[in-house]
KEKE-3310 file (N, C-alpha, C; in steps of 0.2 Angstrom, whole numbers, plus 5000, padded with zeros to 4 digits):
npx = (4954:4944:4948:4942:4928:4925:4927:4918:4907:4906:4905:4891:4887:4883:4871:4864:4860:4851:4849:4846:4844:4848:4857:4863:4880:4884:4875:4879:4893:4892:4885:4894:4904:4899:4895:4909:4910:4904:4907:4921:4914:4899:4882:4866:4859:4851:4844:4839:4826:4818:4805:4797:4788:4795:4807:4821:4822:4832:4841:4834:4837:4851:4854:4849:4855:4871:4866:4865:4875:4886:4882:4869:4857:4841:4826:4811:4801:4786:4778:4766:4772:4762:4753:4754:4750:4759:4769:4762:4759:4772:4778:4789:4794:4791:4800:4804:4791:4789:4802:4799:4787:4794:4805:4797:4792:4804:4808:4800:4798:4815:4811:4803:4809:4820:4832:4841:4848:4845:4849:4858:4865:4865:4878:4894:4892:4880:4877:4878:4867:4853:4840:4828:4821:4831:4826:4814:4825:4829:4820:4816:4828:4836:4852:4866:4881:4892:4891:4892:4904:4911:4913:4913:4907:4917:4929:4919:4918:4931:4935:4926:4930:4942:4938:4932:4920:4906:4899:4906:4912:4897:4885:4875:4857:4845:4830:4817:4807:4814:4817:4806:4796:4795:4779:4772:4757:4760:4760:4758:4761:4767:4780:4784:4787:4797:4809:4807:4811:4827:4831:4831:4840:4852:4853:4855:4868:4880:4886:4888:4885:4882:4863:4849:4834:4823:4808:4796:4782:4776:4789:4803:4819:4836:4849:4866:4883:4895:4905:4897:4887:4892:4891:4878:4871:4872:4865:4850:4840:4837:4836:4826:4815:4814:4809:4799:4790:4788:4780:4783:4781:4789:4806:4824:4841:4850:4862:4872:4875:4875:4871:4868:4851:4847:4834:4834:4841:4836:4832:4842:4849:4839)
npy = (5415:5407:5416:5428:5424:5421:5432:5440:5435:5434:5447:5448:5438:5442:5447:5435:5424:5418:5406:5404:5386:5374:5363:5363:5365:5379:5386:5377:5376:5391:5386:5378:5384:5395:5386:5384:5396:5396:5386:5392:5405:5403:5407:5413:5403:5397:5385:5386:5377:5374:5363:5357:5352:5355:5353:5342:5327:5321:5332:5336:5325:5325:5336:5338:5329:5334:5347:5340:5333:5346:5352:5360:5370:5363:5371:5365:5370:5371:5370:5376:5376:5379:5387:5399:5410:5413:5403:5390:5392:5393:5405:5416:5425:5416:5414:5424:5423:5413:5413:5423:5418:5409:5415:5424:5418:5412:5425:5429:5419:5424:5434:5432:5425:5430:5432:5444:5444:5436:5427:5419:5410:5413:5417:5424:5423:5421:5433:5433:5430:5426:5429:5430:5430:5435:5448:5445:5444:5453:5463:5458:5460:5450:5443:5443:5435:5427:5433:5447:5445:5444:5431:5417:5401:5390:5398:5392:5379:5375:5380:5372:5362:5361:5361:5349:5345:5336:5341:5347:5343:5341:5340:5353:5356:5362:5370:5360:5366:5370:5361:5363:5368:5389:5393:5382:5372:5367:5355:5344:5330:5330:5337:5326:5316:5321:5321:5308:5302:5308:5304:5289:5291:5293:5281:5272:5276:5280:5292:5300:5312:5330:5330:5332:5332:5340:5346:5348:5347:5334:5328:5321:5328:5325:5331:5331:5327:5331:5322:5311:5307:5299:5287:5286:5284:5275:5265:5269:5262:5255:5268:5275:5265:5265:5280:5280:5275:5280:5291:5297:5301:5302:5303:5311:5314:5327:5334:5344:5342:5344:5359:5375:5382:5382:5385:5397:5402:5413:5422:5426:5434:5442)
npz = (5013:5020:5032:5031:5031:5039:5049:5042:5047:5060:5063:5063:5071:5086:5086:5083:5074:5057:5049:5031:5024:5014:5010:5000:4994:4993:5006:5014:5018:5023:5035:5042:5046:5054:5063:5068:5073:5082:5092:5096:5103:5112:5103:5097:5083:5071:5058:5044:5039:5021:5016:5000:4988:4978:4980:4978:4985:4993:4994:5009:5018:5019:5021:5035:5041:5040:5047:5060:5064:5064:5075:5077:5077:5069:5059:5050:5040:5032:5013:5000:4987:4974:4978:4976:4961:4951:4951:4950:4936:4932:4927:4921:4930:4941:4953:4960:4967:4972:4981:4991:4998:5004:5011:5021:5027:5033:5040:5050:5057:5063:5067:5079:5086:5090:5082:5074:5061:5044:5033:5018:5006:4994:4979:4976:4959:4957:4954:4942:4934:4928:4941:4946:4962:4970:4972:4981:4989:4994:4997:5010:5016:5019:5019:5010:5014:5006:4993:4996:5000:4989:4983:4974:4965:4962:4971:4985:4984:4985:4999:5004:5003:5009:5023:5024:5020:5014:5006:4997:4983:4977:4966:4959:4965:4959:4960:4954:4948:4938:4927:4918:4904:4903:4907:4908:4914:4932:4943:4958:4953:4941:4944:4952:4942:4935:4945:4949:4936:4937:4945:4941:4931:4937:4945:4933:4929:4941:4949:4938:4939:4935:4932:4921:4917:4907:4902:4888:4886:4882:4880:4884:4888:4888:4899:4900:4908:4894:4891:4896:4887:4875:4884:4890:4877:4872:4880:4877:4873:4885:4894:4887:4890:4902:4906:4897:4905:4915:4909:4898:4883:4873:4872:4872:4870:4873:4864:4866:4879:4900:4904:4914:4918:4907:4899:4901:4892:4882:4888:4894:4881:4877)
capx = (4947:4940:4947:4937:4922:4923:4928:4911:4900:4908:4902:4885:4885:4881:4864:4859:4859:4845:4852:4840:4851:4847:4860:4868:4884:4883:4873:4880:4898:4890:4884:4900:4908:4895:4898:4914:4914:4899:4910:4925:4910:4892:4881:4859:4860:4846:4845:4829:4826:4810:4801:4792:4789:4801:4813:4824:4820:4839:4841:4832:4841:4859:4854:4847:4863:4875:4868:4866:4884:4889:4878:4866:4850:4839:4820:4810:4797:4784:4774:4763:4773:4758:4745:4755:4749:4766:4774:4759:4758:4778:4778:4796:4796:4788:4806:4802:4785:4792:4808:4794:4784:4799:4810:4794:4791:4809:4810:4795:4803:4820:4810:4801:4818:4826:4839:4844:4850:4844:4857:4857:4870:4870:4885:4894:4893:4874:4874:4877:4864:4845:4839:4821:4821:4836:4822:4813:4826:4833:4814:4817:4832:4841:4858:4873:4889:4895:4890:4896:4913:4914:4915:4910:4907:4924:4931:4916:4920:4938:4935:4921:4936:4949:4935:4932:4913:4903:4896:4915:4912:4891:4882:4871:4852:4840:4823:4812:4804:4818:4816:4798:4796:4790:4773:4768:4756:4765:4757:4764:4764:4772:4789:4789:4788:4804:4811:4808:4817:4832:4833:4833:4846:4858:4855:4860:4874:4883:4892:4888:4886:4871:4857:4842:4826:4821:4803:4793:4776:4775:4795:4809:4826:4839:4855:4870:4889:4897:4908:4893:4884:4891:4889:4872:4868:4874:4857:4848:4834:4834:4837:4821:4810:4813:4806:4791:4784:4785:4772:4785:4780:4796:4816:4829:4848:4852:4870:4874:4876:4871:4871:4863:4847:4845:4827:4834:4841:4832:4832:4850:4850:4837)
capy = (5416:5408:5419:5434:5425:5420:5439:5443:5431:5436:5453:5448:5432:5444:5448:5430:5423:5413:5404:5398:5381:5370:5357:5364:5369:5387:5385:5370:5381:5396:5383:5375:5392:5396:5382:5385:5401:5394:5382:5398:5408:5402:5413:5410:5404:5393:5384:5387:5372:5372:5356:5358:5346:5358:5352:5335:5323:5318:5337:5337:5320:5327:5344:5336:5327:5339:5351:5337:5332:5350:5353:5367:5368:5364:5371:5364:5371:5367:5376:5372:5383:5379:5390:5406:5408:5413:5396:5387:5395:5391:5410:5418:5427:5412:5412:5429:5423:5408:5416:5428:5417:5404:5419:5426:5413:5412:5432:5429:5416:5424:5440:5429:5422:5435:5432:5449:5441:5431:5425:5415:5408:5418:5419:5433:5422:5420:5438:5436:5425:5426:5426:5434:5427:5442:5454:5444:5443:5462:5466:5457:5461:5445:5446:5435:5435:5425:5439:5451:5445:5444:5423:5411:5392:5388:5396:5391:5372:5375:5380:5365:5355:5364:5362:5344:5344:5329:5344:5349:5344:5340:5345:5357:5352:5366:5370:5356:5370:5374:5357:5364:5377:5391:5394:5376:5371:5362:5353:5338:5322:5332:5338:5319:5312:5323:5318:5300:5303:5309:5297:5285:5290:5292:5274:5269:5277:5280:5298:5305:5322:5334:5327:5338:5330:5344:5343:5351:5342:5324:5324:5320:5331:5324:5334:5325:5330:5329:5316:5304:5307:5293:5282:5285:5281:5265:5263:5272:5259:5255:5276:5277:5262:5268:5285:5281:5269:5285:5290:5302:5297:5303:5304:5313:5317:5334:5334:5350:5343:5351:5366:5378:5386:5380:5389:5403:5406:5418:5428:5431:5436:5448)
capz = (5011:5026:5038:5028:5027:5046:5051:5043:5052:5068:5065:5063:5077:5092:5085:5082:5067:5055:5039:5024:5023:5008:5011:4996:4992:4996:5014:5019:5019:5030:5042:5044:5048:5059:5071:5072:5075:5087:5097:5099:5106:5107:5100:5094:5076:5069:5050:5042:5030:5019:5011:4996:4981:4972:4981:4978:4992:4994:5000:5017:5023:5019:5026:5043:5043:5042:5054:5066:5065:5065:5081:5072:5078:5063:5060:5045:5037:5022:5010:4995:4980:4968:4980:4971:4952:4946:4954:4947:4931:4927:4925:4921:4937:4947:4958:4965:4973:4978:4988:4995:5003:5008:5016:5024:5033:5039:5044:5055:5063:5063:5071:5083:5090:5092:5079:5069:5054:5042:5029:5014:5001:4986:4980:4969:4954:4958:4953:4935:4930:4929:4946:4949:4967:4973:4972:4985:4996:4994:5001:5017:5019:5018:5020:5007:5015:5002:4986:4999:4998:4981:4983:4967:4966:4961:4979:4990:4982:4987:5005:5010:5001:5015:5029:5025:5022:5010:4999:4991:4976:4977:4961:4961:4963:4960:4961:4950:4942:4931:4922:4913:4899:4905:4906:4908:4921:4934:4949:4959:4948:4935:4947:4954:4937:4934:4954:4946:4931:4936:4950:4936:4928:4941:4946:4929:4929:4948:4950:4932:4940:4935:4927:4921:4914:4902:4900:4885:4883:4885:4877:4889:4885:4894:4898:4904:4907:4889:4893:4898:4883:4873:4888:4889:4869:4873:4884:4874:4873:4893:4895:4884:4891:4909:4905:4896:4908:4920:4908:4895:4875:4869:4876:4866:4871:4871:4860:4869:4886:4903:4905:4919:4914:4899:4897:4902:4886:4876:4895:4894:4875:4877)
cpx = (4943:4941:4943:4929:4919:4925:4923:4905:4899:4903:4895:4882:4881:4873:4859:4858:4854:4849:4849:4847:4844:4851:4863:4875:4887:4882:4878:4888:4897:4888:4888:4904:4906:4896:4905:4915:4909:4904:4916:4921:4902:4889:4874:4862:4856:4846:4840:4829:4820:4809:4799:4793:4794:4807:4817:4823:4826:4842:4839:4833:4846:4858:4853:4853:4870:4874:4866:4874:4887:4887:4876:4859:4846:4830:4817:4803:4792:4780:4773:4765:4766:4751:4750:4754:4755:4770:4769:4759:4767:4780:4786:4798:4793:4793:4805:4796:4786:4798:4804:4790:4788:4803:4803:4793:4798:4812:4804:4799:4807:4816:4805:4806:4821:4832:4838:4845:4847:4848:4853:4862:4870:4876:4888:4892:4883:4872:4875:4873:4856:4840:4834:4821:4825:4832:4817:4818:4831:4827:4814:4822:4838:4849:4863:4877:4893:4895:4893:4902:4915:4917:4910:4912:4911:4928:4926:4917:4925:4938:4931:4926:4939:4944:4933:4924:4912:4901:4902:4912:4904:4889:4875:4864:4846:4835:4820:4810:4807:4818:4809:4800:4794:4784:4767:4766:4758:4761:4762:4766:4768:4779:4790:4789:4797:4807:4814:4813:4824:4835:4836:4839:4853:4859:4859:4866:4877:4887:4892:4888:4880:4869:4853:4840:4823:4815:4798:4787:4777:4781:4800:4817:4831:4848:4860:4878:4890:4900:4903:4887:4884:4891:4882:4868:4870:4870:4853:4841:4831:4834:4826:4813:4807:4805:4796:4788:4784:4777:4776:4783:4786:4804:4818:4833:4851:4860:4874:4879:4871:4874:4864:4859:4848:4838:4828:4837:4841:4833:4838:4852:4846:4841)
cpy = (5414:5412:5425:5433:5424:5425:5443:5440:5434:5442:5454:5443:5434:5446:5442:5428:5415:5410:5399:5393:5377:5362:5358:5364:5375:5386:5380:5375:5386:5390:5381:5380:5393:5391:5379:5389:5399:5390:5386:5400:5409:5407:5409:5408:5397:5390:5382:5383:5371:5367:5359:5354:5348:5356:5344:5331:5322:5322:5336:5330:5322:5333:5342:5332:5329:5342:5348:5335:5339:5353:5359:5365:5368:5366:5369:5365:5369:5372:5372:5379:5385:5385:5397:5404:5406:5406:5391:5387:5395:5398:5412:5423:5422:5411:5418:5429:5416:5411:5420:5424:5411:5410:5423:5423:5413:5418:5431:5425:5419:5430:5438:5428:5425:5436:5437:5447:5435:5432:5420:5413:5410:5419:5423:5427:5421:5428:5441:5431:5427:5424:5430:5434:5433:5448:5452:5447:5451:5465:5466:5457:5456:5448:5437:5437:5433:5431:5444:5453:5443:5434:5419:5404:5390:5388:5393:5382:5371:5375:5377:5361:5354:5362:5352:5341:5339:5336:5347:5350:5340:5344:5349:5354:5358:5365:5367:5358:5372:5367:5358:5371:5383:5393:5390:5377:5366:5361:5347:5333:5325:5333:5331:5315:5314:5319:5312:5298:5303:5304:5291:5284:5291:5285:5271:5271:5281:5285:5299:5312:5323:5331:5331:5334:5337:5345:5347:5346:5335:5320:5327:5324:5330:5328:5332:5329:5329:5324:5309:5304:5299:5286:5280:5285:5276:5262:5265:5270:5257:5265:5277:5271:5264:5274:5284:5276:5274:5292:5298:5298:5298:5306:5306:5315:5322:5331:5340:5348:5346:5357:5370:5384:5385:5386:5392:5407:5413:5422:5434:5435:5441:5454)
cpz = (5016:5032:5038:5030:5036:5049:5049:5045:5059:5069:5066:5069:5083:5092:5084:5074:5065:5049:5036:5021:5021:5009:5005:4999:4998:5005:5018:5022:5026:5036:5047:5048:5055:5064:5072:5078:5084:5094:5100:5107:5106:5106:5098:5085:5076:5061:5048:5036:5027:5014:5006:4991:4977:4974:4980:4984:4995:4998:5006:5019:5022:5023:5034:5044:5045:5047:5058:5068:5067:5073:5081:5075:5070:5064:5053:5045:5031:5020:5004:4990:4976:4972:4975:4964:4949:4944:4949:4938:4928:4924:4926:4929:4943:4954:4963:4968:4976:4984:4989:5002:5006:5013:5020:5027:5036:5042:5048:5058:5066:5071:5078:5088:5092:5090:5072:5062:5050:5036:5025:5008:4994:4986:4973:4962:4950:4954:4944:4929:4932:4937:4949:4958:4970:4974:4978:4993:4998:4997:5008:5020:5021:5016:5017:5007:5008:4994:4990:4999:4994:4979:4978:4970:4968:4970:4983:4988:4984:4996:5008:5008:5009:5023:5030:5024:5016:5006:4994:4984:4974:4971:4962:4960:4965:4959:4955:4946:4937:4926:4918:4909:4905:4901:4905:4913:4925:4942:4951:4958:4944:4940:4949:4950:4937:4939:4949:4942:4930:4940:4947:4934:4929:4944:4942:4929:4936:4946:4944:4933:4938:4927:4927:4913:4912:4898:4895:4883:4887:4880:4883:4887:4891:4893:4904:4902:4900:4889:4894:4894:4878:4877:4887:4882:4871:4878:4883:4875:4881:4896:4893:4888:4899:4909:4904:4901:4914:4917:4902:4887:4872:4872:4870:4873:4871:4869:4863:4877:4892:4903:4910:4917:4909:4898:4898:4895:4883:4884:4893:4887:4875:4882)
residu = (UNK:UNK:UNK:UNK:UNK:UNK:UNK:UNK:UNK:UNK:UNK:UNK:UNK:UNK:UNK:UNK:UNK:UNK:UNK:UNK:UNK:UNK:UNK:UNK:UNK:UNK:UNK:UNK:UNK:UNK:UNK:UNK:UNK:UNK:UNK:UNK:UNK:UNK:UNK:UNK:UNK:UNK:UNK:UNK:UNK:UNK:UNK:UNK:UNK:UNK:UNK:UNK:UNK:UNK:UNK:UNK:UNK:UNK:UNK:UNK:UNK:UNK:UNK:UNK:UNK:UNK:UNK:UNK:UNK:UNK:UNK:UNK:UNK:UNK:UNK:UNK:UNK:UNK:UNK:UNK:UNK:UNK:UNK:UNK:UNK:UNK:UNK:UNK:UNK:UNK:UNK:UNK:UNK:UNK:UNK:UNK:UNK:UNK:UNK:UNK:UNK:UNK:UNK:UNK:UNK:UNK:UNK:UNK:UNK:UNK:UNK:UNK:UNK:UNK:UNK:UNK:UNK:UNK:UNK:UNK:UNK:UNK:UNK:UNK:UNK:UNK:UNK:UNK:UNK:UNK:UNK:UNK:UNK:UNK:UNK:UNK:UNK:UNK:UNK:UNK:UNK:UNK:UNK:UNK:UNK:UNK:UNK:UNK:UNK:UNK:UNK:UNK:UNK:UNK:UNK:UNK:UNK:UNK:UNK:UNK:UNK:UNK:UNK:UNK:UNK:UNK:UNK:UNK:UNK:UNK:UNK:UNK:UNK:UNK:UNK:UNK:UNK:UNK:UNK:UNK:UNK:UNK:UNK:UNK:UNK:UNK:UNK:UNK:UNK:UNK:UNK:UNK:UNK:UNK:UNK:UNK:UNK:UNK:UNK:UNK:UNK:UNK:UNK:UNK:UNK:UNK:UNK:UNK:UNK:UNK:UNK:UNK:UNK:UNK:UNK:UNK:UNK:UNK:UNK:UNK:UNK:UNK:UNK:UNK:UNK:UNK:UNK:UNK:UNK:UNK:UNK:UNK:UNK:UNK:UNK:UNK:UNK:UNK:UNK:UNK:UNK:UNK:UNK:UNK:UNK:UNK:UNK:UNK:UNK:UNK:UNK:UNK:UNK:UNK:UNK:UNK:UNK:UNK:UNK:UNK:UNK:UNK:UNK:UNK:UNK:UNK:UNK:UNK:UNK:UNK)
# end
């Protein structure tokens, strides 16, 4: 699987290549690849990483980390999501005018630079799930190796295993804004209440895995692997004191677990 996925980078490396790298998962993969195949045969290739409050903090030090160890040039960007309504407004398609104007800024650069390519880490399994934002990046022409080759989480976790990278088995930490209903207004005390939140409740508990602060109103809905559910009943009252002194009136436990998109629900049934 990686010599596939490194026989379609090749094809693209002569042109130069831009990669929106997140320090996920996904990207962190293409990066790695990319400075292989970079150290065989250099080649222009840059990793376009953007700030924003929607993003975890935790991301843009691991990402800078990586593509300094891997010896990646890196470019970092910012942007204030809330100046679009849709982003502000919590609106169901707010992902497609935030990856608009995140990937617009790194196709002008990529065309300033002289690198043909810009890439990003979608991956096939990306393409069965609720995902307004792919309509962005099919306008600019972004280009996913990874959905190209028909690659899901499972192998791309398998082959940062095989490569030896620190994001192997990394849980996923997506965009801020998916912890709100939609259609709430969301500015930036509210996402770094969440930030806080979940931060919280990974100190409490070390290597629980994905956490999502679920937020409707001013009640706290936290979802947590099955397994570390009856753990965290058994903190139930420190779980619940933390929270509200970040300024939530009400905590509850989701019984379900997480689960990814949870508020996409009703999306995927319609």
């Amino acid at each position: 699987m990686i010599e596939r996925l490194e026989a379609y980078l090749r094809q693209l490396a002569g042109g130069g290549i831009a990669l929106a790298y997140s320090g996920g998962v996904d990207s962190s993969l293409l990066l790695a690849i990319l400075a292989g195949l970079k150290q065989n045969k250099p080649f222009a290739v840059t990793a376009l990483t953007m700030h924003t409050v929607l993003q975890d903090s935790r991301e843009m030090a691991e990402a800078k980390g990586l593509a300094e160890k891997l010896g990646i040039k890196q470019k970092i960007f910012s942007l204030n999501p809330f100046s679009a309504e849709a982003v502000r407004h919590n609106r169901i398609d707010r992902c497609y005018y935030c990856k608009k104007a995140i990937f617009t800024q790194f196709a002008v650069y990529a065309r300033d630079h002289g690198l043909k390519y810009l890439l990003d880490g979608t991956n096939a399994d990306d393409l069965d799930i609720y995902r307004p934002g792919r309509k962005a990046l099919a306008e600019l022409g972004v280009v996913s190796p990874l959905a190209a080759l028909g690659i899901g989480k499972e192998e791309i976790r398998m082959m940062s295993a095989e490569l030896g990278l620190p994001t192997a088995f990394k849980p996923a930490i997506p965009c801020l804004a998916t912890r709100f209903e939609y259609d709430m207004l969301l500015n930036d005390e509210a996402v770094r209440r969440v930030a806080a939140g979940e931060a919280l409740i990974r100190e409490m508990f070390p290597g629980i895995g994905n956490v999502r602060l679920r937020v409707h109103g001013t009640l706290a809905r936290l979802e947590l692997p099955p397994d570390k559910i009856p753990v965290a009943a058994g903190k139930a009252a420190e779980i619940t004191a933390g929270l509200q002194k970040l300024g939530y009136d009400y905590v509850t436990l989701d019984l379900e677990g997480f689960r990814s998109g949870s508020f996409d629900r009703k999306i995927k049934q319609d």
